[in-house]
BANU-812382 format. One record per residue (C-alpha): x, y, z; residue number from 1. Coordinates in steps of 0.05 Angstrom, whole numbers, always signed. Example, Ala and Ser with C-alpha at 12.3 -4.5 7.8 and 13.67 -1.06 7.14 Angstrom:
REM BANU-812382
{{+246; -90; +156}; 1} {{+273; -21; +143}; 2} 
//
This chain:
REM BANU-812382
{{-234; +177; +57}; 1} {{-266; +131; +102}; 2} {{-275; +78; +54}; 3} {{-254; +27; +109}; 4} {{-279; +68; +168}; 5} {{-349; +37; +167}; 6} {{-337; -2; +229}; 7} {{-343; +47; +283}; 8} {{-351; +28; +350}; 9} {{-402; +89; +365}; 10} {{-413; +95; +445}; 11} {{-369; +28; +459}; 12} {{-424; -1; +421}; 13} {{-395; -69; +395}; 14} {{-372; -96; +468}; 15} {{-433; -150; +476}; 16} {{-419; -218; +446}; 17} {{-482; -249; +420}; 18} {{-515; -249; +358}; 19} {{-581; -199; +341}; 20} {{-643; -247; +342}; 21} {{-697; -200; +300}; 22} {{-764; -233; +342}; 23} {{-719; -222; +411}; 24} {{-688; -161; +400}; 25} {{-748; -124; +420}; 26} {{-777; -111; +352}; 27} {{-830; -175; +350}; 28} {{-857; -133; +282}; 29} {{-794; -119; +248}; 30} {{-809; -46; +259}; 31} {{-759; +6; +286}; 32} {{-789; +45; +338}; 33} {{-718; +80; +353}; 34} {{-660; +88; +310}; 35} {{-595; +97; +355}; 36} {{-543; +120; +301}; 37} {{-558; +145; +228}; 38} {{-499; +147; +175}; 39} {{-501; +198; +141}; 40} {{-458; +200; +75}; 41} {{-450; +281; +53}; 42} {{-412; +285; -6}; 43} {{-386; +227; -59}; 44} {{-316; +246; -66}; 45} {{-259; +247; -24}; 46} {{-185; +268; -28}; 47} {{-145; +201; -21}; 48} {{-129; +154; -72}; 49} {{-140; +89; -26}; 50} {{-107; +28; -52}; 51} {{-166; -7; -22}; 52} {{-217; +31; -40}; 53} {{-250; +70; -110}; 54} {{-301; +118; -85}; 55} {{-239; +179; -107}; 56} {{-256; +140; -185}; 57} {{-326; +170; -174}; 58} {{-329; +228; -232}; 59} {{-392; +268; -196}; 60} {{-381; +302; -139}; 61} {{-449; +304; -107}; 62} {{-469; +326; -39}; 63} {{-522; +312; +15}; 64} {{-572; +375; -5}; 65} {{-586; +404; +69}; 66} {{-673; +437; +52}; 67} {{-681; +368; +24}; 68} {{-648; +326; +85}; 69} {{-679; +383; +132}; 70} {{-752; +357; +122}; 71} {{-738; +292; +165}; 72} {{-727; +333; +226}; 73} {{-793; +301; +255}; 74} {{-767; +223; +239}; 75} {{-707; +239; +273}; 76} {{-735; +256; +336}; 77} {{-786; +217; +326}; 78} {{-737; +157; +321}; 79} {{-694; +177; +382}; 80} {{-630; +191; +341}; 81} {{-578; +194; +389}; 82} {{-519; +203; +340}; 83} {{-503; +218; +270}; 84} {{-436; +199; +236}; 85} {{-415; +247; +183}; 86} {{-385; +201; +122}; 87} {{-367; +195; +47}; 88} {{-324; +215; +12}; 89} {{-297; +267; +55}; 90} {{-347; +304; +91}; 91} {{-309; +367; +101}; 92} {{-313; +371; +29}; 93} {{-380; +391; +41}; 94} {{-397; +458; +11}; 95} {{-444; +481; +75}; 96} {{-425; +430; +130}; 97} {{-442; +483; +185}; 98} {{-517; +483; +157}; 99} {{-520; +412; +162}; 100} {{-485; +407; +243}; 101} {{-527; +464; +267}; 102} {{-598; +424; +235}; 103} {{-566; +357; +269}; 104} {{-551; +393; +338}; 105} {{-624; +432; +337}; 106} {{-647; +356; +328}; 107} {{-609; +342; +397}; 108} {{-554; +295; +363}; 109} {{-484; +276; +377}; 110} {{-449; +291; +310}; 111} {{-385; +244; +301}; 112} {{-343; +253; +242}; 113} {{-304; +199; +205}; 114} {{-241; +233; +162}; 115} {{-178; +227; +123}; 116} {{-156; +283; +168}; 117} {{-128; +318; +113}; 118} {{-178; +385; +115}; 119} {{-184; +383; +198}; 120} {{-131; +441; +200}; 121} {{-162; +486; +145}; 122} {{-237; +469; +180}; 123} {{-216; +473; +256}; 124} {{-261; +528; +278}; 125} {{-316; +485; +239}; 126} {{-301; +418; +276}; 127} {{-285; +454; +340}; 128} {{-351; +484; +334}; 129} {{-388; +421; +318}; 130} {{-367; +363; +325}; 131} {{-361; +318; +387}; 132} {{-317; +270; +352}; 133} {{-277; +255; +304}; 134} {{-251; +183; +278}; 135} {{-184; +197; +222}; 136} {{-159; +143; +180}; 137} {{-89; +116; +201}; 138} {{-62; +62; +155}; 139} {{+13; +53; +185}; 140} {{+71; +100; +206}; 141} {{+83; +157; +166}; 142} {{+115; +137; +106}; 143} {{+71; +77; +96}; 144} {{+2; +112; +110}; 145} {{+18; +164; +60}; 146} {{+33; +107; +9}; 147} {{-35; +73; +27}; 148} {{-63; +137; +15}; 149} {{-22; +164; -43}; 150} {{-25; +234; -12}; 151} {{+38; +266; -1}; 152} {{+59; +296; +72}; 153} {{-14; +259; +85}; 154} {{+6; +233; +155}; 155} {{+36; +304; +162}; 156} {{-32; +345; +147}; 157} {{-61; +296; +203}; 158} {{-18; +320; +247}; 159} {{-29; +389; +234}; 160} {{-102; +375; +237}; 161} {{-113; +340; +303}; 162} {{-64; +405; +340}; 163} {{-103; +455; +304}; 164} {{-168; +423; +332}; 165} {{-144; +401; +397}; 166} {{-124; +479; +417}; 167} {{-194; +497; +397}; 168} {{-225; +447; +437}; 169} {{-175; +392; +473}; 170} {{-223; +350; +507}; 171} {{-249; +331; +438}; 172} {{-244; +258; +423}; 173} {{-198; +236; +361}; 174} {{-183; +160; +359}; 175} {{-150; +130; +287}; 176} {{-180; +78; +245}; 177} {{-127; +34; +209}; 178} {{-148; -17; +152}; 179} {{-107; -83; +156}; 180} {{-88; -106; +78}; 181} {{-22; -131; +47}; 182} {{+14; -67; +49}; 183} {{+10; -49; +132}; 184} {{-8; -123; +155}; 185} {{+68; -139; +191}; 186} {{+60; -58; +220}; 187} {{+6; -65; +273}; 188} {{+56; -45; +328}; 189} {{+82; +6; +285}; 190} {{+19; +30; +279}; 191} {{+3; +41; +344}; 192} {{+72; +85; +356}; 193} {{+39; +125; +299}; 194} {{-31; +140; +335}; 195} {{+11; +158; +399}; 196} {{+55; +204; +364}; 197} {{-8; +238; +331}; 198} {{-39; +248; +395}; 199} {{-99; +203; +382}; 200} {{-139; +175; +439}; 201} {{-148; +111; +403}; 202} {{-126; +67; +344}; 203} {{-173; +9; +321}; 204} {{-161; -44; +267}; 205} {{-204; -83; +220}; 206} {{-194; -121; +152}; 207} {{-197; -94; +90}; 208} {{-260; -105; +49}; 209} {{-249; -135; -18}; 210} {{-310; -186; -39}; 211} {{-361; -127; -38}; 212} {{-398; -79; -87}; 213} {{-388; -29; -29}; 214} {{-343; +40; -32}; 215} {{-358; +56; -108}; 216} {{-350; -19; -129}; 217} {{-394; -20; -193}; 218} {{-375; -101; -189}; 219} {{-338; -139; -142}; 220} {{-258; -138; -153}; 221} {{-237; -188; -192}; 222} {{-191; -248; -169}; 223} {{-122; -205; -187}; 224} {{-143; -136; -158}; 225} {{-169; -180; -92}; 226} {{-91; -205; -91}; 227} {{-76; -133; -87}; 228} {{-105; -113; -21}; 229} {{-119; -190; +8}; 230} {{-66; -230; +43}; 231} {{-26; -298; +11}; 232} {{-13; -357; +53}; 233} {{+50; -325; +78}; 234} {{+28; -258; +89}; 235} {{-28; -286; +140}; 236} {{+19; -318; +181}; 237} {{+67; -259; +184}; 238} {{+2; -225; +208}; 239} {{-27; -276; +260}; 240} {{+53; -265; +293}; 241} {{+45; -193; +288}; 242} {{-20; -194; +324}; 243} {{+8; -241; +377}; 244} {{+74; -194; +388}; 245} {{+22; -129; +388}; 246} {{-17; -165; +443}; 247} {{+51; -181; +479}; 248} {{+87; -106; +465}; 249} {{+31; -72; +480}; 250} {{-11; -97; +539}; 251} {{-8; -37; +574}; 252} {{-48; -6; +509}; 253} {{-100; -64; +504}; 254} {{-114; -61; +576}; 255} {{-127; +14; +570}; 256} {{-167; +6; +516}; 257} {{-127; +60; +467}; 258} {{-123; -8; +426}; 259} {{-191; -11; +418}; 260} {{-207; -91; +395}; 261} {{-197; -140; +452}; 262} {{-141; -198; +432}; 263} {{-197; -237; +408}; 264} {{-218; -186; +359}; 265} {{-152; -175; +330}; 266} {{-140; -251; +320}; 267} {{-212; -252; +278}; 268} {{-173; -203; +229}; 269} {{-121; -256; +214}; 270} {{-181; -314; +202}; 271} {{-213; -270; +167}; 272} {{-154; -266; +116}; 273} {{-146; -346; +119}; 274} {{-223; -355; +98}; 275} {{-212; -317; +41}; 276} {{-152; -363; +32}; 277} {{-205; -419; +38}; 278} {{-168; -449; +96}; 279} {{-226; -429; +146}; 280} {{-300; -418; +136}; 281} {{-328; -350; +139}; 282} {{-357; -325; +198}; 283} {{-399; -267; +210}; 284} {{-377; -215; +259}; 285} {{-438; -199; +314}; 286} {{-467; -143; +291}; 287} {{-548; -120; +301}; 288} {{-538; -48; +247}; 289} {{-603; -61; +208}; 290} {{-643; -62; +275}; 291} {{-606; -3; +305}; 292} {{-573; +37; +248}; 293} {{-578; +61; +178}; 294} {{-534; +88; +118}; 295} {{-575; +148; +78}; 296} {{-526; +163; +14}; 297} {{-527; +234; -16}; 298} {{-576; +217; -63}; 299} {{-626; +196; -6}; 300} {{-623; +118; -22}; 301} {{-622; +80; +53}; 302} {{-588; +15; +61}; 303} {{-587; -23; +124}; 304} {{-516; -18; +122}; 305} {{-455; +2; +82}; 306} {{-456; -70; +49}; 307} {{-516; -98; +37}; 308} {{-574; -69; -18}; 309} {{-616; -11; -6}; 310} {{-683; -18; +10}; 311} {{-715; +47; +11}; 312} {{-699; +114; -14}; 313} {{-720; +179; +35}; 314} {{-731; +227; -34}; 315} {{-807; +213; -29}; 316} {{-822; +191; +36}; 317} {{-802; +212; +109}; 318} {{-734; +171; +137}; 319} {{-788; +135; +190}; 320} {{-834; +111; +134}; 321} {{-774; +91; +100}; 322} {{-738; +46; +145}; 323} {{-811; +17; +160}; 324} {{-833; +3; +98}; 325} {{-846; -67; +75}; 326} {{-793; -78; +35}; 327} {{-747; -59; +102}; 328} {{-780; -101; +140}; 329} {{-784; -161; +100}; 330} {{-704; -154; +100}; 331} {{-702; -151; +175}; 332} {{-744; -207; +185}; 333} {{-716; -253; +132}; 334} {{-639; -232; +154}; 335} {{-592; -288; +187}; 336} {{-539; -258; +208}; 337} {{-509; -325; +228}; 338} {{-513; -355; +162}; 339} {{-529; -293; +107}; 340} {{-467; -295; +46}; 341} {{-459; -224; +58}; 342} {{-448; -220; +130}; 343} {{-403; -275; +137}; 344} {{-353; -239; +100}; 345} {{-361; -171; +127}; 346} {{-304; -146; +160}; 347} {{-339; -95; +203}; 348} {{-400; -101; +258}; 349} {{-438; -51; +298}; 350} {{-466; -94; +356}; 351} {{-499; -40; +400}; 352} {{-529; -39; +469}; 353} {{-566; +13; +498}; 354} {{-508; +55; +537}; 355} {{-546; +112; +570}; 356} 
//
């Protein structure tokens, strides 16, 4: 699914260049008062094969279980959740997805789905009911997307999917994901033909992930299956002229935003690729997630965010007492953004401001 999706820029969230400060960011006691966006991951597996990611390895196929989820109604009001984002897996594997939409819209939320796009045509009334957005993974033109993917007619099903919602309910909002990584990294422009073609209003880019436990990573890839998915030497500078031909080719689609990163943003893919290389230090992308966000998994664990280590589990206490407990807080307060191992590799970043 979404393995590499993570990074969503929810509400244009993302657009303010400074980094989170924990004692200026308006919570002096490390204690979340409001949460803006919860992640909510609703079932384990999915139906791609990523090359970049394992969570289809996973041999349980465990989903979000909606009486249990249903008691934090109160925390998420409570907290001023303004949207959830429906993850996994594949969400719309979900045996009762319907049950868990109409519980998030009673609790006044914007629901925003992240999808391979493979089941959107089978679940269109669903979505078109439901959901006020939906983000689909895009990894390249056709024939290179469905290779990424290893699903045949993939970038086909897509298709289908985003016309079979879109006569349902065409103001809906579809933009395209695509994960940069050594088998679409000379295909940005390419890339962007593809969203058009699909009708997306969007297409956004980041760099793969490959130095983390997260997306069913029981350890971190070794060195060779890194070299897999990762960039060589050569591979980063075929990239870095991609990127400046993209910002060149396409202007008319930066300025518009249906490219989504600024030029900036797309050249911090390429250095992010070098620093793996070693030629570059790290850098950690702005991003304030633990103070405005949270990732609940379907067994109720909560992590700050997709990467770093939970810190509180929602299966015996309510998602407010979780997220303010003292072992969440002690994270918040201890965490450097600037400097923390973790963060300075991340390829994603959720830097939200209040967009009313």
């Amino acid at each position: 699914m979404s393995s590499q999706l993570v990074n969503v820029d929810i509400s244009k969230a993302g657009q303010e260049e400074s980094y989170p400060v924990v004692t200026r960011n308006g919570y002096p006691s490390h204690r979340l008062q409001t949460l803006p966006i919860l992640i909510l991951n609703v079932h384990e597996r999915c139906n791609c094969r990523c090359l970049m990611c394992d969570i289809w390895k996973r041999e349980s196929s465990s989903e979000l279980n909606m009486e249990e989820f249903a008691r934090h109604r109160t925390s998420i009001i409570n907290l001023g959740v303004r949207q959830v984002v429906l993850t996994g897996g594949e969400p719309l594997m979900h045996s009762n997805l319907t049950a868990i939409c109409s519980f998030l819209r009673e609790c006044g939320v914007k629901i925003t789905l992240l999808s391979t796009g493979l089941l959107l045509k089978k679940h269109a009334a669903l979505v078109a009911s439901w959901i006020d957005e939906i983000i689909v993974s895009l990894d390249g033109p056709e024939e290179v997307h469905d290779c990424v993917r290893r699903v045949r007619s993939g970038f086909q099903l897509i298709r289908d999917g985003v016309l079979a919602v879109r006569q349902l309910k065409p103001k809906i909002p579809i933009s395209g994901r695509s994960t940069v990584q050594k088998a679409n990294h000379a295909l940005l422009r390419q890339t962007v033909l593809a969203a058009h073609s699909l009708g997306l209003d969007s297409i956004s880019f980041l760099a793969s992930d490959v130095t983390s436990q997260a997306f069913n990573r029981e350890l971190v890839w070794p060195g060779e299956r890194q070299g897999e998915i990762a960039l060589s030497a050569d591979e980063v500078a075929a990239l870095e002229a991609e990127i400046d031909l993209l910002i060149h080719d396409c202007s008319d689609d930066l300025a518009s935003k249906f490219i989504v990163e600024s030029p900036e943003k797309l050249h911090r893919i390429a250095r992010h690729f070098r620093a793996h290389l070693g030629q570059l230090p790290f850098v950690a992308p702005r991003c304030n997630a633990p103070w405005v966000s949270a990732v609940v998994e379907v067994d109720g664990t909560v992590r700050p965010c997709f990467f770093h280590q939970a810190n509180g589990s929602i299966k015996d206490a309510t998602l407010e007492e979780t997220l303010n407990s003292g072992e969440a807080q002690s994270f918040r307060s201890t965490l450097n953004i600037a400097d923390n191992p973790i963060c300075k590799r991340c390829v994603c970043s959720l830097n939200y401001t209040d967009v009313k």
